[in-house]
C-alpha positions in Angstrom: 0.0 0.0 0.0 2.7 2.5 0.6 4.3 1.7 -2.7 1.1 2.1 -4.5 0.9 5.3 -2.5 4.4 6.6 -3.2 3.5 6.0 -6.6 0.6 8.1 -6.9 1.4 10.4 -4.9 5.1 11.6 -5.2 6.2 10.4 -9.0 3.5 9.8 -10.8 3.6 9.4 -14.8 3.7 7.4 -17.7 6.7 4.9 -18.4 8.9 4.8 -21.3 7.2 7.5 -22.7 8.8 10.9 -21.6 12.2 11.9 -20.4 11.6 14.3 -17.3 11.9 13.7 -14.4 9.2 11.4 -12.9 8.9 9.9 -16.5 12.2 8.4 -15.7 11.7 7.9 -12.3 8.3 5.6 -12.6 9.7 3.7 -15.7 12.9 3.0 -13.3 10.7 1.9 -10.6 8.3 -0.4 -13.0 11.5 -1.9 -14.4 12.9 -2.9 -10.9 9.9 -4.6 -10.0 10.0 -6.9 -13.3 13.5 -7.6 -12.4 12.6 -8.3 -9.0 9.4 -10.9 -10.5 12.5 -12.3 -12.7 15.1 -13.2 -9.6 11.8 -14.4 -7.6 11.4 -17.2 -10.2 15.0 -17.2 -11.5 14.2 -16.5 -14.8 17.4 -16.3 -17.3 16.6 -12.4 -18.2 14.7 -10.2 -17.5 12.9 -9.6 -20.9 11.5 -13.0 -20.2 8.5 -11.5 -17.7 5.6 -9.5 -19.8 3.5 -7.9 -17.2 -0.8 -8.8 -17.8 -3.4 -7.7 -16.4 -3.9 -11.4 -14.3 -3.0 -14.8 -15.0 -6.1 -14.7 -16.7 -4.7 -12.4 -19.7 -1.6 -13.9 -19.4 -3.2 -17.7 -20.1 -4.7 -15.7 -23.0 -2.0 -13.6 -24.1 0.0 -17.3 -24.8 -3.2 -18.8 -26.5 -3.9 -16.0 -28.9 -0.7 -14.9 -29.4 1.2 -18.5 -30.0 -2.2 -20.6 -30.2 -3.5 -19.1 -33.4 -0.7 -19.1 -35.0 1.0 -22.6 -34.0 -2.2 -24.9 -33.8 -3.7 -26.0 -36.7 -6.9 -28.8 -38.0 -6.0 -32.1 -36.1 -3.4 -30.6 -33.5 -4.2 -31.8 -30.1 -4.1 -29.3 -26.7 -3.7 -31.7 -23.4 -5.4 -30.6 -20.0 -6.4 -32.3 -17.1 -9.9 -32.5 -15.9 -8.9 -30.4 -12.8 -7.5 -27.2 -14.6 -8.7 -23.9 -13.0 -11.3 -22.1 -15.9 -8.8 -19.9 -17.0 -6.7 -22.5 -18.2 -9.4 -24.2 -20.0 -11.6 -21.4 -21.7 -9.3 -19.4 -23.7 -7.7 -23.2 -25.3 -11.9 -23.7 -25.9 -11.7 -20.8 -28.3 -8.6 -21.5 -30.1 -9.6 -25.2 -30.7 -13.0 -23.5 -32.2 -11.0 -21.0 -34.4 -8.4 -23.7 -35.5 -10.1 -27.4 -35.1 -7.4 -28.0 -32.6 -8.2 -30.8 -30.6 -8.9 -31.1 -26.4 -7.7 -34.1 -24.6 -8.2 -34.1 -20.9 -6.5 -36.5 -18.6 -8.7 -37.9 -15.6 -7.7 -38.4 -12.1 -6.1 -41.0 -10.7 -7.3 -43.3 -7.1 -5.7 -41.0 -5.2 -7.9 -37.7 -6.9 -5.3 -36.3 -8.7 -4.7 -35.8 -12.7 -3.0 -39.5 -13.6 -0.1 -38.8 -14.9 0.7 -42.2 -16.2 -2.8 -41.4 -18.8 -1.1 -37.9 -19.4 1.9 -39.7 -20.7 -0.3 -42.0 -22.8 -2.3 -38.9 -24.7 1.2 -37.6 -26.1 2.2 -37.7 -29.4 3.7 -36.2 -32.4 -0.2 -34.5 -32.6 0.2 -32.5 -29.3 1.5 -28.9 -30.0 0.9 -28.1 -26.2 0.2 -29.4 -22.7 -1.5 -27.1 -20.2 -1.4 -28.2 -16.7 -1.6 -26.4 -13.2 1.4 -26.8 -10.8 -0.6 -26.8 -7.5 -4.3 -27.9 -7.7 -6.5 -25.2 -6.2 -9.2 -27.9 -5.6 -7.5 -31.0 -4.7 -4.4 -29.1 -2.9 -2.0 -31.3 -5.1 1.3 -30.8 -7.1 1.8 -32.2 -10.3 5.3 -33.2 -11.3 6.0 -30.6 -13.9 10.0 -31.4 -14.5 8.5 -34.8 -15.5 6.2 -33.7 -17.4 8.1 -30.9 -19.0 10.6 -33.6 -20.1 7.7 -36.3 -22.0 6.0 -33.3 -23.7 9.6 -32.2 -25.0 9.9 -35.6 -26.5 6.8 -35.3 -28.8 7.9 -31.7 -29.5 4.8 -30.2 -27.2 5.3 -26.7 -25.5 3.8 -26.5 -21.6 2.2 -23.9 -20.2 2.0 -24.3 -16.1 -0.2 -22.3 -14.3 1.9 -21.3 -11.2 -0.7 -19.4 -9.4 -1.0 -21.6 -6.3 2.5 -22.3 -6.3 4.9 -19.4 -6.5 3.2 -17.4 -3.6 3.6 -20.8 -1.3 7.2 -22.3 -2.2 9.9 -21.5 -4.2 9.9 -22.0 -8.4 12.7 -21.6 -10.5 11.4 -21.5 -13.9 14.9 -22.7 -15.3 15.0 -25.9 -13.6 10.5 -26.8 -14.5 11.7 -26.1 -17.6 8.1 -25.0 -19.2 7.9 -22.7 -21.8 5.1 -20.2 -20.8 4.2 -20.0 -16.8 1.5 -17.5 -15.4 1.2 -16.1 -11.9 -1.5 -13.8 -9.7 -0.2 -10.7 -7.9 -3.2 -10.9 -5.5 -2.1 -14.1 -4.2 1.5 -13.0 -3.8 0.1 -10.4 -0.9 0.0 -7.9 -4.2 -2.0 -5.7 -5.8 -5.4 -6.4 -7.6 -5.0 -5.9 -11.6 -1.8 -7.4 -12.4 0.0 -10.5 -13.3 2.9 -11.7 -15.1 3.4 -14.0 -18.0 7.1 -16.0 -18.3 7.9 -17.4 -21.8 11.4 -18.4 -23.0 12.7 -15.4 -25.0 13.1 -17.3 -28.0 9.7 -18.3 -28.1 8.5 -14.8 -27.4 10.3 -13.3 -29.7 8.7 -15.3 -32.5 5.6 -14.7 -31.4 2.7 -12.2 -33.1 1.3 -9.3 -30.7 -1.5 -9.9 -28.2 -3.0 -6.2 -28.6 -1.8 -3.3 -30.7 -1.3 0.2 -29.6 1.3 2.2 -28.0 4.2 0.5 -26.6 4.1 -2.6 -28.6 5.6 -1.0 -32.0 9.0 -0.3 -33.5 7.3 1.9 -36.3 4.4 2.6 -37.9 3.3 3.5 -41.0 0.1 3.6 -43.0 -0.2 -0.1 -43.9 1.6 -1.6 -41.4 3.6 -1.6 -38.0 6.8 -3.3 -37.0 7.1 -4.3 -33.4 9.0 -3.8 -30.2 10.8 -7.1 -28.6 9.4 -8.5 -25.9 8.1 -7.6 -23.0 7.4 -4.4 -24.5 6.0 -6.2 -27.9 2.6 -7.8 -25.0 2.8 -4.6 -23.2 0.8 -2.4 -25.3 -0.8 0.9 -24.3 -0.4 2.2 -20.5 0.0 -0.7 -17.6 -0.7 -1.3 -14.6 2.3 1.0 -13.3 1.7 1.5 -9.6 -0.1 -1.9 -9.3 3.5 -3.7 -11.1 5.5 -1.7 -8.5 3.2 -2.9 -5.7 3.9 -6.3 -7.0 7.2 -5.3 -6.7 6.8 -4.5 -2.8 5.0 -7.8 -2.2 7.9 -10.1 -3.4 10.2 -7.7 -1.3 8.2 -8.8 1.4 7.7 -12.6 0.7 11.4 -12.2 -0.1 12.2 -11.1 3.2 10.2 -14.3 4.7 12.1 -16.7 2.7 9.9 -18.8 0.2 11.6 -22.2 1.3 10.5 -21.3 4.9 6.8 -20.3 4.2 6.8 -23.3 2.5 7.8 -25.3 4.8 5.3 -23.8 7.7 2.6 -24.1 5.3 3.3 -27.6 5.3 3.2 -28.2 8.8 -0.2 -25.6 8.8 -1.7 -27.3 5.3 -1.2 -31.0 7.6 -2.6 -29.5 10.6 -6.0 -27.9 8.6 -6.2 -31.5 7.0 -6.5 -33.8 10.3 -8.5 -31.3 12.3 -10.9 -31.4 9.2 -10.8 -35.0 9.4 -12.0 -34.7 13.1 -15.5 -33.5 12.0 -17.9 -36.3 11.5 -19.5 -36.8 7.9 -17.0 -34.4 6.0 -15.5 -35.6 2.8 -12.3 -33.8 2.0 -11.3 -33.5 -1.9 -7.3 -34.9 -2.9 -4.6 -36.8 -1.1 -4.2 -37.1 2.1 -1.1 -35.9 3.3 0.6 -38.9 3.9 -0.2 -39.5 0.1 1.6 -36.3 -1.1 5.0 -35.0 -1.4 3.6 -31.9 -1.3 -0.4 -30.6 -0.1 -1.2 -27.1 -0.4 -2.3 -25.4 2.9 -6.1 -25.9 1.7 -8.5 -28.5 1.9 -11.9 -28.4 -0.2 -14.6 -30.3 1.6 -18.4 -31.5 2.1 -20.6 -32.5 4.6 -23.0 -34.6 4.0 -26.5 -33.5 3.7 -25.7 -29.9 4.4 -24.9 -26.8 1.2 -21.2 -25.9 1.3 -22.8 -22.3 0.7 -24.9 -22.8 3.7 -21.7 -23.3 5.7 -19.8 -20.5 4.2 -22.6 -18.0 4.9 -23.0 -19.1 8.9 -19.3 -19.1 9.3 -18.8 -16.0 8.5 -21.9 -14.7 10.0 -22.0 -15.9 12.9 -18.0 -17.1 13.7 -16.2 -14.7 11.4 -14.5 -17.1 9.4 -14.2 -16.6 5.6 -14.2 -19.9 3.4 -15.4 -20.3 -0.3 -18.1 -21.9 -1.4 -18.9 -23.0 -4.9 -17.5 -24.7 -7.9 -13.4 -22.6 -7.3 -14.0 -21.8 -11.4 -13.5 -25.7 -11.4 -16.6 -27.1 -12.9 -15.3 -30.1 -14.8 -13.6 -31.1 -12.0 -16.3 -30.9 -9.7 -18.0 -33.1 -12.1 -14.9 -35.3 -12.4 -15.6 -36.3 -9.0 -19.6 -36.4 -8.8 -20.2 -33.2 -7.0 -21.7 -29.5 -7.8 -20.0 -27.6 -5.3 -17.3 -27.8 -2.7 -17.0 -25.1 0.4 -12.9 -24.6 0.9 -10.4 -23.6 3.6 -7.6 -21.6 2.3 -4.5 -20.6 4.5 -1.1 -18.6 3.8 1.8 -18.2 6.2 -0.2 -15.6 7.8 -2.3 -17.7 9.2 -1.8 -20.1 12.6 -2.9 -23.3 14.4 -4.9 -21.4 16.6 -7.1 -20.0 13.6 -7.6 -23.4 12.0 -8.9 -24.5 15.8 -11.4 -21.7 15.1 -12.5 -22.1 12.2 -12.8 -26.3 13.2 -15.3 -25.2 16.6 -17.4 -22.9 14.0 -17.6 -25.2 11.5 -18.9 -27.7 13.9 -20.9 -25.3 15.8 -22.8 -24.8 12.1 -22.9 -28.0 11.4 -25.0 -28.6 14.3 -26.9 -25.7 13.7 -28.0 -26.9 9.9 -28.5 -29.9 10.8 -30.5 -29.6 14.2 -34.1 -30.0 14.4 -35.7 -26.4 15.4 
């Protein structure tokens, strides 16, 4: 907040775009912060984060930008059935625009995406394989070296979507090894409004613009335009300036923390949540157990039977001042996948503590009995 406020209030202006004084000092300031989104996933330059308006944009910014132009009649996109919407939607229009195909891999025993089927969909037809690093449903962590490493052999790009992983432990782009890879400022304790793309800057490079206007261009003529090299080429028109340098601040702080160490207490928290949950008679919890997992996210999506995980949401919060989600987490097929409409979930950071989980286990019990008592 005081970076967004510094921002506005003592330097702000345009980037790129003037040479006074707070021109300079504001495009300085924007391009720390992508350098400091760079070191925090150890990309190999700089030029390699474009900043987007979310994940969201980013997921699309890869889709129509190298999705149009790479995918053609026959081509095959692979996804798993428990994808977050934004990974799924924007591959649903390219496959309409190009007759691209989209092969889903279903979940295994243990309610993850089987990665043993995953292997068995690839072949010299898949152009690209778009997977999530840390479930934000099931709480679980795909293998994406592994991965990474099979698609390569069929000659498949991956796009990862990082969003529940790099504000909870740390990712080194380099050593996944995927080509594109998307991430949410919001759940890196930043700003609303923007997010950050990483592509390999060879593949950028050969990549068509997302949007056209300022920004984007090397010159323009009547006819035509040349364009910048990335980031600025997926940059186009006026960002998100204060909200990237806010960003900024955020990984400054997590920085500060030490993402191996958050990581490690949300482990220890994430295994706490998941056997006090399991102390609550007739709730279901989605994923593996912990014991099952190298890795669970500090989350746990659950039921309980008979009773509307909005129901639950709404008296928690009402009445016990706990705030969970309710619904389908943009997460539809996979609420399907496993015979359900709607799931109520438990999210914690490294903000969180034991003591808050013991809460939110005696309200959640306290509304249980109060849905399900007879009045």
């Amino acid at each position: 907040m005081k970076a967004l406020d510094d921002y506005y209030r003592f330097y702000n202006s345009n980037v790129h775009r003037g040479i006074h004084n707070l021109s300079a000092k504001a495009t300085g300031a924007y391009e720390a912060a992508r350098i400091k989104v760079a070191n925090f996933v150890n990309a190999a330059d700089s030029r390699e984060i474009i900043f987007t308006r979310n994940a969201t944009e980013a997921i699309n910014l890869v889709a129509y930008s190298w999705g149009l132009s790479n995918l053609k009649q026959g081509d095959e996109i692979v996804l798993t059935v428990a994808e977050h919407h934004s990974a799924i939607v924007p591959w649903q229009f390219v496959s309409q625009k190009t007759g691209a195909v989209l092969k889903y891999v279903g979940l295994s025993k243990e309610e993850v995406p089987d990665i043993e089927q995953l292997k068995g969909l690839l072949s010299n037809k898949t152009k690209i394989v778009v997977v999530h690093h840390v479930s934000n449903v099931l709480g679980s962590m795909l293998p994406i070296e592994e991965i990474v490493a099979c698609s390569n052999r069929v000659g498949a790009k991956v796009l990862v979507d990082a969003c529940q992983s790099v504000p909870h432990m740390p990712v080194d782009v380099q050593k996944l090894g995927a080509d594109f890879l998307v991430a949410s400022s919001h759940k890196m304790c930043g700003p609303t409004g923007v997010g950050f793309l990483h592509g390999k800057f060879e593949i950028l490079s050969s990549m068509e613009p997302f949007l056209g206007g300022g920004e984007m261009i090397a010159d323009v003529f009547q006819d035509q335009s040349t364009y910048a090299e990335p980031p600025s080429r997926f940059e186009a028109g006026t960002p998100a300036i204060g909200e990237a340098i806010g960003l900024g601040a955020a990984i400054d702080y997590l920085s500060n923390f030490g993402m191996q160490r958050i990581h490690e207490y949300e482990k220890e928290l994430g295994a706490y949540l998941y056997e006090s949950l399991l102390s609550v008679p007739k709730v279901r919890i989605y994923g593996p157990a912990p014991s099952q997992s190298d890795h669970r996210a500090p989350l746990c999506s659950f039921n309980v039977e008979n009773v509307h995980p909005t129901d639950i949401a709404e008296i928690l919060d009402l009445q016990h001042g706990v705030a969970i989600r309710s619904g389908h987490h943009c997460a539809q097929i996979l609420h399907r996948t496993l015979g359900i409409t709607a799931s109520a979930r438990a999210s914690l950071h490294f903000y969180n503590t034991k003591e808050e989980v013991d809460v939110f286990i005696h309200g959640l019990k306290d509304t249980i009995d109060f849905l399900t008592s007879q009045h």
